[in-house]
C-alpha positions in Angstrom: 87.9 95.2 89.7 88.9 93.0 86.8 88.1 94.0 83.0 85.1 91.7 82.5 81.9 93.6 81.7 78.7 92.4 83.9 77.4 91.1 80.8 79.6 88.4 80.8 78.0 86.6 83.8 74.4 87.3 82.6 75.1 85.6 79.1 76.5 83.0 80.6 73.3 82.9 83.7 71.3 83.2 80.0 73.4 80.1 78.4 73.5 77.4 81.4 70.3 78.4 83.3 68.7 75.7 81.8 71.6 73.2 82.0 71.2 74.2 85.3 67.5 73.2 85.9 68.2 69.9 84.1 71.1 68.8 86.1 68.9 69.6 89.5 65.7 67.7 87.6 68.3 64.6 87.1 70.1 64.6 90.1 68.2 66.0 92.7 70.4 64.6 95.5 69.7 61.0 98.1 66.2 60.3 98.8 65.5 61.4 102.3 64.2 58.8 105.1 64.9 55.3 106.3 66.5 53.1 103.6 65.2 49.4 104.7 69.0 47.2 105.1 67.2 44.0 103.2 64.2 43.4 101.0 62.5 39.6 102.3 61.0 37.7 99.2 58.5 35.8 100.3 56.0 33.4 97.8 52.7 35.0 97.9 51.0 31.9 98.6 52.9 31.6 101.9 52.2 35.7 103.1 49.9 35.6 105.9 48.9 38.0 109.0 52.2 38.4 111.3 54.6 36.7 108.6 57.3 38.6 110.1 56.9 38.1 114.0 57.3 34.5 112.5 60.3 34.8 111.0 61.9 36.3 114.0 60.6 33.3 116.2 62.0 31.0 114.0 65.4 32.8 113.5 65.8 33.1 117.2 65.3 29.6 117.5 68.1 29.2 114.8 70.3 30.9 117.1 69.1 28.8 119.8 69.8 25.3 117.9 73.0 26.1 116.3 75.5 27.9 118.6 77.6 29.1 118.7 76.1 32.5 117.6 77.5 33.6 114.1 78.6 36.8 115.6 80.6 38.4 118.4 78.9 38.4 121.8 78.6 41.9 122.4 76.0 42.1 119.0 73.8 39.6 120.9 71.2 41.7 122.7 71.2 44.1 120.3 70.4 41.6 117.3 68.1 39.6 119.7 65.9 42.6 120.5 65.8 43.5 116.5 64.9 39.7 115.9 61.8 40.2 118.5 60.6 43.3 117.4 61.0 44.2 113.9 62.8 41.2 112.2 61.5 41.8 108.4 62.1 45.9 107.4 60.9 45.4 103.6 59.0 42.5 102.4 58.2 41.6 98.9 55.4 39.4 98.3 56.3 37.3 95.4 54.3 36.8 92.3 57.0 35.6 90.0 60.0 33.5 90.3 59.4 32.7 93.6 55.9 31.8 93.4 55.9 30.3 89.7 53.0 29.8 87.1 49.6 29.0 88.3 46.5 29.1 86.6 44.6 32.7 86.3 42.1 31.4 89.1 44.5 30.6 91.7 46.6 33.5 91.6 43.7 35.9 92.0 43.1 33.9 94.9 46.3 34.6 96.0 46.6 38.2 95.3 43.2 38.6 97.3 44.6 36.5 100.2 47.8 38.5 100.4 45.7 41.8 100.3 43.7 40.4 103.3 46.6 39.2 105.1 48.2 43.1 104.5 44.8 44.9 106.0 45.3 42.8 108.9 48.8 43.2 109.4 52.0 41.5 108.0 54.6 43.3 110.6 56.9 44.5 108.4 57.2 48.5 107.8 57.7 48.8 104.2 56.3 46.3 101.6 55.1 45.6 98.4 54.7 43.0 95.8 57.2 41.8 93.0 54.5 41.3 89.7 55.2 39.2 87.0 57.6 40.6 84.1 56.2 43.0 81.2 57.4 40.9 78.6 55.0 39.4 75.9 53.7 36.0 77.9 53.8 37.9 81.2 52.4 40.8 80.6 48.8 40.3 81.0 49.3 38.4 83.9 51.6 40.7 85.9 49.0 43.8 84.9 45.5 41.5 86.5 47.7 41.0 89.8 48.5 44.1 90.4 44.7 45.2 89.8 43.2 42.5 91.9 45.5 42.7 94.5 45.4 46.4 94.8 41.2 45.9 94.4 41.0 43.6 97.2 43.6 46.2 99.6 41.6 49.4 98.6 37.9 48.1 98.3 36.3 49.6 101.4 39.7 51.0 103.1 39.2 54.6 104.5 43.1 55.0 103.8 45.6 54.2 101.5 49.2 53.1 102.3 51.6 55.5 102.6 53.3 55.8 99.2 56.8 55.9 101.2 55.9 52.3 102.3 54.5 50.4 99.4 56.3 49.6 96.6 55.9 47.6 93.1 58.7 45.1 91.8 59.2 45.3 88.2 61.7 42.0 87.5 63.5 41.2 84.4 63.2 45.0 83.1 65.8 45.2 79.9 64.7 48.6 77.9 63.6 51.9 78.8 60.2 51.2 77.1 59.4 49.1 79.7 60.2 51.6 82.4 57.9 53.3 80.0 55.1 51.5 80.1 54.5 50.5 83.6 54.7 54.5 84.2 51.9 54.3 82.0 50.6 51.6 84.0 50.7 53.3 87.0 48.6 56.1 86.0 46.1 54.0 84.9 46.3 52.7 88.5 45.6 55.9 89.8 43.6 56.8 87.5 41.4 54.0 88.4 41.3 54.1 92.3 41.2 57.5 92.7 44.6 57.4 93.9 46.5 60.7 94.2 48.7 61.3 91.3 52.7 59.4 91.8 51.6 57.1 94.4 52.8 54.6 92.8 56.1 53.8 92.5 58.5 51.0 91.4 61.6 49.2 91.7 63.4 47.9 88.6 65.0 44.4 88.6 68.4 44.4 86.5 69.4 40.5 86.1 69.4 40.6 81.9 72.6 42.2 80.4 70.4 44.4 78.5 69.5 45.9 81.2 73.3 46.8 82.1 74.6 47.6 78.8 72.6 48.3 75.8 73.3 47.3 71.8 74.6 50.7 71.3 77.1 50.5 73.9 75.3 52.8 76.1 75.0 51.8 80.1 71.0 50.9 80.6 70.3 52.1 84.4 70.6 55.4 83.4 68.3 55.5 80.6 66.0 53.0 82.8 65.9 55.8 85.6 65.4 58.7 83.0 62.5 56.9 81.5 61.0 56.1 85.1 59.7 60.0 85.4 60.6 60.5 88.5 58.5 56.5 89.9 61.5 54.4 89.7 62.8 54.4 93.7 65.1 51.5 93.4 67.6 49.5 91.7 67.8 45.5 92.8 70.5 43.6 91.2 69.6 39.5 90.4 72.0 37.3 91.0 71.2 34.2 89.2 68.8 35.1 86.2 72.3 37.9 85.6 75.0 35.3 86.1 73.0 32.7 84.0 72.4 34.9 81.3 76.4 36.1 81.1 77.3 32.5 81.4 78.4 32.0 84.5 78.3 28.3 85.7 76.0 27.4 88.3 78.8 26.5 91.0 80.4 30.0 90.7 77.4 32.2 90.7 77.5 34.7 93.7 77.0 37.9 94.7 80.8 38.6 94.8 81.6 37.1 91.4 83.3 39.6 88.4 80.6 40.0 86.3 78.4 41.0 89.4 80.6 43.5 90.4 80.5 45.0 86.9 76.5 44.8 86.7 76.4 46.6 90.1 79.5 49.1 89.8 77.3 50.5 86.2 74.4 50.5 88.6 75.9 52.6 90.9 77.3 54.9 88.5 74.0 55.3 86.8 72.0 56.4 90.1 74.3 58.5 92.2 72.6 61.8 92.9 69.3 60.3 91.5 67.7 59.6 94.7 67.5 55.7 93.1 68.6 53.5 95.7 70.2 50.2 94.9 70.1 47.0 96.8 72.1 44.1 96.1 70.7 40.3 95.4 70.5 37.1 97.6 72.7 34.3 98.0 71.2 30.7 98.1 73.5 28.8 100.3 71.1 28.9 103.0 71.9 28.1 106.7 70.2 25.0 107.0 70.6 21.7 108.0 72.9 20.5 110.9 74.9 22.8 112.9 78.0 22.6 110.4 75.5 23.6 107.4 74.1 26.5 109.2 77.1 27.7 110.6 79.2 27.6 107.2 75.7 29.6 105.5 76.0 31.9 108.1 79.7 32.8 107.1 78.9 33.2 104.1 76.0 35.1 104.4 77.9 37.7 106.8 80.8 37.8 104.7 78.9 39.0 101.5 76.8 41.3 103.9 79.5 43.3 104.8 80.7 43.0 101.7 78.4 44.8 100.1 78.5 47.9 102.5 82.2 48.2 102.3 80.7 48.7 98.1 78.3 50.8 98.9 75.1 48.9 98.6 73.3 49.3 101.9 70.5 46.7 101.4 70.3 43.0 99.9 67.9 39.9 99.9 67.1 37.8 102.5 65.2 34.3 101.9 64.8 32.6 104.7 64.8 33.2 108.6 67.7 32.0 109.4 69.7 34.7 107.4 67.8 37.6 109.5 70.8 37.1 112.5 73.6 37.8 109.9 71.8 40.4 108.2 71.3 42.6 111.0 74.5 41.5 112.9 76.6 42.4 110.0 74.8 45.6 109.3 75.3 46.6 113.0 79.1 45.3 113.3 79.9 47.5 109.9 78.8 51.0 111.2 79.7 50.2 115.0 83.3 49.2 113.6 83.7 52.6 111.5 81.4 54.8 114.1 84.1 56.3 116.2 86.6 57.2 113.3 83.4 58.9 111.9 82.8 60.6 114.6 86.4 61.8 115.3 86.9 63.0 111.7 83.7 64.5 111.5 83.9 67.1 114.4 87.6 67.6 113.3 86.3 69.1 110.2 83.4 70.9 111.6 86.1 72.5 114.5 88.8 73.1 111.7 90.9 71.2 113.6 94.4 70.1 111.8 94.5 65.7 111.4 96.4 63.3 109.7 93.5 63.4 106.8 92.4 66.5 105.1 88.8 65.9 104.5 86.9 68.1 102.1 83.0 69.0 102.0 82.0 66.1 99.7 83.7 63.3 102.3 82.2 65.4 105.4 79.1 64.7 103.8 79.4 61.3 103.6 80.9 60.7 106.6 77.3 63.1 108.1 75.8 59.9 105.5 77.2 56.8 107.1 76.4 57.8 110.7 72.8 58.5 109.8 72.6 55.4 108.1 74.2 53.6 111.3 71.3 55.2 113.2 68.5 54.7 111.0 69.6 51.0 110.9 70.0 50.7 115.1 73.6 49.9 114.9 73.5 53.0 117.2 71.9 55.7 119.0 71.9 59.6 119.2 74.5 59.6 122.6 76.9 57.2 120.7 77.7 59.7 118.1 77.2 63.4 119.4 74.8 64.2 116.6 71.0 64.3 116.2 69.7 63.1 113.4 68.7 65.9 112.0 72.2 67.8 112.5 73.1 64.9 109.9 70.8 65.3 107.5 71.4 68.9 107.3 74.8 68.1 106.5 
């Protein structure tokens, strides 16, 4: 035995017990389930029953009209069957940019419409709708959407979405006290419908670069998340209002530009261990047009899809059909292309056995991560890696 008293532990139990709580309260670990690979923006005036078995038509018949396909050969069957049977994952039905300014009238209308269109069926498994911004000549507008949308979804309904699936989109966010006050929003919501306390839940936009670094020098997404109490579930980085407003010409503004890279590595920084998922922004080169035009948008697009999983960020924006093949072939060709070398250095560690690489607990953990993503996604199955998936998420 040493020469420490006992009492040394206990003061110490007595002086970080409660830096101990806060740390788990802030950083309670990744969110469990299925993280959607793309959010689909979609004007709400245009969201109508089986939206997304009509995107996959029409991005299968991109595929057919433009070969050849924008991918190896041996993705084909693979991105063909996700194309025919579950082609949107996440889709955002868009009240703001996307769908502009209308008059009060005709975007009730449209908020009633795209609850109707959601009881019957929209095919996508997670969704939600991106409200105006809570700044001063927004404000109003973005708070009567939400309530007659979510009016017209609930009125009569014997159930209410699952709160895993259904998400709000909070854009142009550039303070905490926003964060603030649609938390305050929210339980008014509940409040009103009889909903059961923290179902619902938000995303926050970051494309000001307030919302990246404040006037104190401090870095934003953290003091975004902290003020969220727990509601915020997500992160989505906008390209173009972002590279706009850091005065990026309009030519060079892209999802791989610096001052994108900066925005989203302070992102990422801010919600590790949060349980805040981030999802990077859309590029709008679209592949349209003649055969040249689509294929060139289709290189893009897969290029900036992979590279934002080799960063990381595991789920972007898609804005037209025609990017769904590149989307899910590049997801699918990134964890296929790492799964064996995960798989190898992953029972190595578990067996003790001696490699070339000395992994420790922290990259056995997120080695146990990427597979699980690769088989939440589809890129594989169970029998391709050895491991259940809950064996992984008990890692």
């Amino acid at each position: 035995m040493g020469r420490l008293p006992a009492s040394v532990a206990a003061e110490l139990d007595q002086r970080l017990g409660p830096v101990d709580a806060e740390l788990r309260r802030r950083y309670p670990g990744e969110r469990g389930g299925r993280q959607p690979v793309h959010t689909v923006y979609v004007p709400a005036d245009r969201c109508e029953a089986g939206l997304a078995a009509r995107w996959g038509v029409a991005a299968l018949a991109a595929l057919r009209d433009h070969p050849p396909l924008p991918y190896p050969d041996e993705l084909h069957e693979r991105v063909a069957a996700k194309l025919r049977t579950e082609p949107i994952e996440d889709l955002r039905i868009d009240f703001e940019d996307g769908y502009g300014v209308r008059d009060d009238e005709i975007e009730d209308a449209a908020a009633r419409a795209a609850a109707g269109a959601w009881r019957v069926g929209l095919g996508a498994p997670f969704a939600g709708l991106r409200i105006k911004s809570l700044t001063g000549p927004d404000r109003r507008r973005a708070v009567r959407t939400l309530d007659v949308f979510l009016d017209a979804l609930l009125d009569g309904a014997t159930e209410v979405p699952p709160s895993e699936t259904f998400v709000v989109t909070v854009p142009k966010v550039s303070v905490p006290e926003q964060v603030a006050a649609m938390v305050l929003l929210c339980e008014r919501v509940e409040a009103a419908y009889g909903l059961p306390a923290g179902w619902l839940r938000f995303e926050v936009q970051i494309e000001t670069p307030a919302a990246v670094l404040g006037p104190a020098g401090l870095a934003t997404p953290a003091r975004l998340i902290g003020a969220a109490q727990g509601r915020c579930v997500g992160l989505h980085y906008g390209t173009y209002d972002y590279g706009t407003a850091c005065g990026v010409a309009a030519a060079q503004q892209s999802l791989a530009h610096p001052v994108a890279d900066f925005a989203k590595a302070v992102m990422q920084v801010a919600a590790a261990g949060t349980g805040v998922r981030l999802s990077d922004g859309s590029t709008n080169v679209l592949p349209v047009g003649d055969t040249a035009a689509v294929q060139a948008g289709w290189a893009l697009h897969a290029g900036l899809v992979r590279r934002s999983l080799e960063r990381g960020f595991y789920q972007g924006w898609d804005l037209h059909p025609a990017q769904l093949p590149t989307r899910f072939a590049g997801t699918y060709g990134f964890f296929r292309d790492g799964r064996a070398a995960a798989v190898d250095r992953l029972r190595a560690y578990l067996d003790r056995r001696s490699t070339g690489i000395l992994d420790e607990p922290a990259t056995a953990r997120a080695l146990a991560g990427f597979l699980l993503r690769g088989l939440d996604c589809g890129a594989f199955g169970e029998a391709e890696v050895g491991f259940d998936r809950a064996g992984l998420a008990a890692m």
